[in-house]
C-alpha positions as CSV (number, residue, x, y, z in Angstrom):
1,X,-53.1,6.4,1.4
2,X,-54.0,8.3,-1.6
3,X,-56.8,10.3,0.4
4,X,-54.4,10.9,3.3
5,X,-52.3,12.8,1.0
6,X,-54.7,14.5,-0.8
7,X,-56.2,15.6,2.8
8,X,-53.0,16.7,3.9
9,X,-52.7,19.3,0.5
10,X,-55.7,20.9,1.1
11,X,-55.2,21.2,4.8
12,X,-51.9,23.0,3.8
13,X,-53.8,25.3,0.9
14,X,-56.2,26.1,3.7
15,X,-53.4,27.4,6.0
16,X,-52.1,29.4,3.1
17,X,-55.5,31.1,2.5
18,X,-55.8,31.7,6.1
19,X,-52.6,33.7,5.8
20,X,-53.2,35.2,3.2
21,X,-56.2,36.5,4.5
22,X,-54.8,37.3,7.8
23,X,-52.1,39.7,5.8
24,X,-54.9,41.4,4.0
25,X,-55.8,43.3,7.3
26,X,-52.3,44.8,7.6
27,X,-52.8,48.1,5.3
28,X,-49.4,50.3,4.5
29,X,-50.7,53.9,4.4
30,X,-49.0,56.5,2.7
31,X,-50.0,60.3,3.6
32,X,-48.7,63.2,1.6
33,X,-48.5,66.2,3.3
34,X,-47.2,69.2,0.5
35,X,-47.2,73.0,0.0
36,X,-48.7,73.8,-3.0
37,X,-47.7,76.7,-5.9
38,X,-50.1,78.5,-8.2
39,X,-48.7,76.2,-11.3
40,X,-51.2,73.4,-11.6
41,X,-48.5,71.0,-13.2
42,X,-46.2,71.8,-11.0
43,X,-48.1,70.5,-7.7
44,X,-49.6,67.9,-9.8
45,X,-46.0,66.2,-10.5
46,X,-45.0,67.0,-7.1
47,X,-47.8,64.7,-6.1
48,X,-46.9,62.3,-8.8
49,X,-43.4,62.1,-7.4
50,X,-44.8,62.0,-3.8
51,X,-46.9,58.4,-4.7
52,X,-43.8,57.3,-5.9
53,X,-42.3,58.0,-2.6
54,X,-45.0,56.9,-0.8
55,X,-44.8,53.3,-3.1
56,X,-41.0,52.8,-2.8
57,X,-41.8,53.0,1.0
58,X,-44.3,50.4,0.9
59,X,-47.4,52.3,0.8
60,X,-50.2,50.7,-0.4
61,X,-53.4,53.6,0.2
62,X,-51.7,56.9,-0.8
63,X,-53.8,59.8,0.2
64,X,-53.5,63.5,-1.1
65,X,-54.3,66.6,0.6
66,X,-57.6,68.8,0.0
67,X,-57.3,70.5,-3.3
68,X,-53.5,69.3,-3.8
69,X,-53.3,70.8,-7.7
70,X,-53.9,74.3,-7.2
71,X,-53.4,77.0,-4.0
72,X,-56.2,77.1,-1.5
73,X,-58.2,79.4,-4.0
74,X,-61.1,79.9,-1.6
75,X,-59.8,82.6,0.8
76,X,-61.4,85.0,-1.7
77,X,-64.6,85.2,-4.3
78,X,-62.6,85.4,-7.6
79,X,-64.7,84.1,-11.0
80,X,-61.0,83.6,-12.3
81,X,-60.8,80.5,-9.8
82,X,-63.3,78.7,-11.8
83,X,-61.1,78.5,-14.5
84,X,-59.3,76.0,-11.9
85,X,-61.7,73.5,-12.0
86,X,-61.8,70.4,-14.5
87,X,-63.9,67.4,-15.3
88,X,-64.1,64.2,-13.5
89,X,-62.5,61.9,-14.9
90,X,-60.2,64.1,-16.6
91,X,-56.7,64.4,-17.2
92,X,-56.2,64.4,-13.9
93,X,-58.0,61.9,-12.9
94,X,-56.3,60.0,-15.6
95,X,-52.8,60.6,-14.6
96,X,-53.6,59.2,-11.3
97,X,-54.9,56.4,-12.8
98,X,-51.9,55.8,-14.5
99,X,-49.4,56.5,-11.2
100,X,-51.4,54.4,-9.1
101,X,-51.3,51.4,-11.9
102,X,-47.5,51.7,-12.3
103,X,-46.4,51.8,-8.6
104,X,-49.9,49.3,-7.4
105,X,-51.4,51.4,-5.0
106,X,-54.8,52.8,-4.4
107,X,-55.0,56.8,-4.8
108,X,-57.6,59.0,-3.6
109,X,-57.0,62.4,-4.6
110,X,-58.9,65.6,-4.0
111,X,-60.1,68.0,-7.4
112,X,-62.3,71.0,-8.2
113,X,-65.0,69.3,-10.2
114,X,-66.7,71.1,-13.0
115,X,-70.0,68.8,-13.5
116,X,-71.4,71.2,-16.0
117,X,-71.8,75.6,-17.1
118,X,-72.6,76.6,-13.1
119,X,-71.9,73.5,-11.2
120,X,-69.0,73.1,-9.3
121,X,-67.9,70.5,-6.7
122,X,-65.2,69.8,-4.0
123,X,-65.0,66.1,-5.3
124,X,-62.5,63.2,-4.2
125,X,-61.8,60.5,-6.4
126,X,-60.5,57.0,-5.7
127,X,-58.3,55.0,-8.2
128,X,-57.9,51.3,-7.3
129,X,-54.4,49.4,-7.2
130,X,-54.8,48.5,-10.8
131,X,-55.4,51.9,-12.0
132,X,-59.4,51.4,-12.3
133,X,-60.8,54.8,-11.6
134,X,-63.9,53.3,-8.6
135,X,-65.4,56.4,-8.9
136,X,-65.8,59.9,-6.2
137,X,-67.5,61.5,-3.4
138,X,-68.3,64.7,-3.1
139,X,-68.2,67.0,-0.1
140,X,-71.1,67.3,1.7
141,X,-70.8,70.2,4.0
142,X,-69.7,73.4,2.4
143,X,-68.5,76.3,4.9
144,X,-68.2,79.9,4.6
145,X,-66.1,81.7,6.8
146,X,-63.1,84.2,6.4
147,X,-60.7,83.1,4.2
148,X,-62.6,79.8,3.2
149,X,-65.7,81.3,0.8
150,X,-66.5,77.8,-0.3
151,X,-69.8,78.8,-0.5
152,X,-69.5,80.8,-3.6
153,X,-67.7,77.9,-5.4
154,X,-68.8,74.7,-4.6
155,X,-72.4,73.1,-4.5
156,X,-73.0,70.5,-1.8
157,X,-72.6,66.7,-2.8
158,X,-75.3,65.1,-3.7
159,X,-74.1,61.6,-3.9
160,X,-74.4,60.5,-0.5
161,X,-71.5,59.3,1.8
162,X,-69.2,56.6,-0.2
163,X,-67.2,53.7,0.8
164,X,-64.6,52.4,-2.1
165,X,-64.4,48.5,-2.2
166,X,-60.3,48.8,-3.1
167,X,-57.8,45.9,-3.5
168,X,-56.4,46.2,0.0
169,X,-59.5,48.0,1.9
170,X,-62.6,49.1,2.0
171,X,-62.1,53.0,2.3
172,X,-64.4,56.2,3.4
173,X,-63.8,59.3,2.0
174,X,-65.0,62.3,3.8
175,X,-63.5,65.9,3.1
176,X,-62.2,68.4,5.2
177,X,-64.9,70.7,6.7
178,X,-67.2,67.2,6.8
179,X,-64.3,66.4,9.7
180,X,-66.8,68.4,12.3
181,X,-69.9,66.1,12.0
182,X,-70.1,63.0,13.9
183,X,-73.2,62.1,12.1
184,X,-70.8,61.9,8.6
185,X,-68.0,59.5,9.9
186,X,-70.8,57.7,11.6
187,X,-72.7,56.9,8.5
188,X,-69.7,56.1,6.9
189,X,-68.6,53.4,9.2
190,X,-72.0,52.0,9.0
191,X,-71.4,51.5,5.2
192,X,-68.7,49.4,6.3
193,X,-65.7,51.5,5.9
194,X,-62.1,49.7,7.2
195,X,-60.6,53.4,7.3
196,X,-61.9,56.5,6.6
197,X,-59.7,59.5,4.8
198,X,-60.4,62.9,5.4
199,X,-58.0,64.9,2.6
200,X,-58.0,68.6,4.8
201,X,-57.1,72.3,3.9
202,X,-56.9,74.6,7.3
203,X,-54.3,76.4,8.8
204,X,-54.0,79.3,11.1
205,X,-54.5,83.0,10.4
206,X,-50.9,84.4,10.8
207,X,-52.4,86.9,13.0
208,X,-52.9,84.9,16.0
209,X,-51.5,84.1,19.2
210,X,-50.3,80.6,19.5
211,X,-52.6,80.2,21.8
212,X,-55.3,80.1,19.7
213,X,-53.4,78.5,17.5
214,X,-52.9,75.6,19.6
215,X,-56.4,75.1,20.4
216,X,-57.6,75.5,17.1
217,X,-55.2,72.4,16.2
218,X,-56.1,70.3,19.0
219,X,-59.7,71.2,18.4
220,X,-59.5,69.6,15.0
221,X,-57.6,66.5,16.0
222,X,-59.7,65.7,18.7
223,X,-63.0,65.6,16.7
224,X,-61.2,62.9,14.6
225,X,-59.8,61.2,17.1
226,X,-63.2,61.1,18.6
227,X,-64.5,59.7,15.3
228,X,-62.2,56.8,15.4
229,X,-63.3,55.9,19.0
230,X,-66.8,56.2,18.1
231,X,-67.0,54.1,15.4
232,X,-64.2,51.4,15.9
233,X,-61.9,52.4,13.0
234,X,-59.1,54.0,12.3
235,X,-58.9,57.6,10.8
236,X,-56.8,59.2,8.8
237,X,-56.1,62.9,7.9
238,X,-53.7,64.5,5.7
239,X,-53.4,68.7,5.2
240,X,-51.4,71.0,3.1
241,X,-48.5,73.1,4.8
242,X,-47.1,76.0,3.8
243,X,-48.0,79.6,4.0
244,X,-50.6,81.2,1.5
245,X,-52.5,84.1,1.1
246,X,-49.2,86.6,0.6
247,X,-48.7,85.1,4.0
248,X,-52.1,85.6,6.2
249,X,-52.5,82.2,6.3
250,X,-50.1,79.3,7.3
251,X,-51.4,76.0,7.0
252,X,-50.6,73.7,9.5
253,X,-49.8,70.2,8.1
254,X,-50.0,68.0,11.3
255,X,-51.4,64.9,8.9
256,X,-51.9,61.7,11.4
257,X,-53.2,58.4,12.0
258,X,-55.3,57.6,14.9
259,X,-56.2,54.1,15.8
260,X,-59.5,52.6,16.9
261,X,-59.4,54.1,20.3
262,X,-58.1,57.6,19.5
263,X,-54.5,56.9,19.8
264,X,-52.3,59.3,17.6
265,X,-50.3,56.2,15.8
266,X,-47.8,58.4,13.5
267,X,-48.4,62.6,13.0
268,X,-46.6,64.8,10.7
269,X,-44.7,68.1,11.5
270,X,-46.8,72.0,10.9
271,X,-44.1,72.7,9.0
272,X,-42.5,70.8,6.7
273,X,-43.2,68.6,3.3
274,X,-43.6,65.1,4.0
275,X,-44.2,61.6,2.8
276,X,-45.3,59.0,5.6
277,X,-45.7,55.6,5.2
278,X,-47.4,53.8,8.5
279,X,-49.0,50.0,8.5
280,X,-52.0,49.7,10.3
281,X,-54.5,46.8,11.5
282,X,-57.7,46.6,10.8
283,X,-58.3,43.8,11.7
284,X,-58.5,45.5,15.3
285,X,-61.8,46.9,14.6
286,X,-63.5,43.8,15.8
287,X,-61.7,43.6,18.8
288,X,-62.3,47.1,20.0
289,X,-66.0,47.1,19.1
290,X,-66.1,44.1,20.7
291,X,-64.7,45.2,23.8
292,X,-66.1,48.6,23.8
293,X,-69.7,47.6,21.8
294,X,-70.6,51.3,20.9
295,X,-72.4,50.3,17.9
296,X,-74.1,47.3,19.6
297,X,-75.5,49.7,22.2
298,X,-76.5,52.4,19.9
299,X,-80.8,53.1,20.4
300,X,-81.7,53.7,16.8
301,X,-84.8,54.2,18.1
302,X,-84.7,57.2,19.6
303,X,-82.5,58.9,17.2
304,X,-85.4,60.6,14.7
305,X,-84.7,64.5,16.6
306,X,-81.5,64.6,14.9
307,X,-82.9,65.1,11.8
308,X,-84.2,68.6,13.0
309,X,-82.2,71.8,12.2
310,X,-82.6,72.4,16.2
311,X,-85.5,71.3,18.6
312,X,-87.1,74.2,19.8
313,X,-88.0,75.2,23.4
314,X,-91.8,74.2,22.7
315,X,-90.8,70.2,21.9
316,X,-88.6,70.3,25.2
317,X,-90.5,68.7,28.3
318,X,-90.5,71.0,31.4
């Protein structure tokens, strides 16, 4: 009878990994969604206090917003914002090693990188659940427009899109202006991303009606929404609120979660300072690729023009 038992024990181990594994799909996500001061340590313990928020919740990603240590320093060309920027790692880099090792969560929090004399990036790093800095990504698409000259500050990433192997997912990190390019998030699925982050700065000009106001917003959660439904995962985006700029600009918060298919699964308030914790699945992936098999019926082959800066009237058949 001695095999039956023996049998009968590792039939009940194998149930126990199976639900283990079945749990490891189920991923707590904690967005922090802050206003920001011009003290660096200041903003940087608000964050601190803000993972420990997110942890005592149940998180178990905790995502910053874009630039969380400083103000949103790129409404104007100022040399003194250079002095802003640090090394990575640094310290800190290091203190959120050290939060994300004392509360078990992975961190992915958004710094000014100085690489070297002259060589600045908009760089994200991502500290596993043991406090193991995994490494960064840096922002590929720079813009320049009024009241975001990122141009003059930041030179583009040259790392390539990045997906994070972590404890409890494998995360993409994409950052803020990189929301607007379907070809980004769908690299970064490809790389086999569970969830990909966008860490975001944008608000609204206080000058504007809330008409345009309202459409600018909508504009900018539909092109992540669309993202998710694209690529079968879900997406997650977390801004700063507050009002900036001696007031000409008024960030407008609104950090969500979307689901595979779009859906809006928690959102945060344009106003207000707020730490979310929201479980997600994604396990679901399968299912909705499955059901709705973008990917399977993507023609790879026909897909070389969109390496062009823009096909010209002479390359277009008449």
């Amino acid at each position: 009878m001695g095999w039956f038992f023996y049998f009968k024990n590792c039939l009940t181990k194998s149930f126990v990994i199976k639900d283990i594994f079945a749990t490891m799909s189920k991923v707590k996500i904690g967005l922090v969604q802050m206003s920001c001061t011009a003290k660096k340590e200041e903003n940087l313990q608000k964050a601190i206090n803000r993972i420990h928020e997110a942890a005592s919740k149940g998180a178990q990603v905790v995502c910053l917003q874009e630039l969380f240590t400083s103000l949103y320093f790129c409404d104007e060309e100022n040399y003194e914002n250079f002095k802003l920027a640090e090394s990575i790692p640094g310290t800190s880099t290091e203190v959120l090693c050290k939060v994300a090792r004392e509360n078990g969560v992975v961190v992915i929090g958004s710094l000014f990188e100085k690489r070297t004399q002259g060589i600045y990036h908009n760089t994200t790093v991502v500290i596993d659940s043991d406090g193991s800095y995994l490494g960064m990504y840096r922002k590929m698409h720079i813009p320049d427009d009024p009241s975001y000259y990122e141009k003059f500050y930041f030179t583009p990433g040259d790392l390539g899109y990045k997906v994070f192997k972590t404890k409890f997912a494998n995360i993409g990190i994409l950052i803020c202006w990189d929301q607007w390019y379907p070809e980004a998030a769908r690299i970064t699925a490809l790389m086999g991303a569970d969830i990909i982050f966008y860490p975001t700065a944008i608000g609204w000009a206080s000058n504007q009606d809330e008409a345009t106001n309202t459409e600018q917003y909508n504009a900018w959660q539909t092109i992540q929404r669309s993202h998710a439904v694209a690529n079968g995962v879900h997406v997650v985006s977390v801004n700063r609120v507050g009002s900036e700029q001696n007031g000409a600009m008024k960030f407008w918060g609104g950090s969500f979660i979307s689901n595979p298919f779009g859906t809006i699964l928690i959102q945060a308030t344009h106003d207000k300072e707020e730490t979310i914790v929201h479980e997600i699945d994604t396990e679901k992936t399968d299912s909705y690729r499955t059901h709705w098999p973008f990917l399977r019926d993507r023609r790879i082959d026909s897909y070389q023009p969109i390496t062009e800066r823009f096909i010209d009237g002479s390359q277009v058949s008449k």
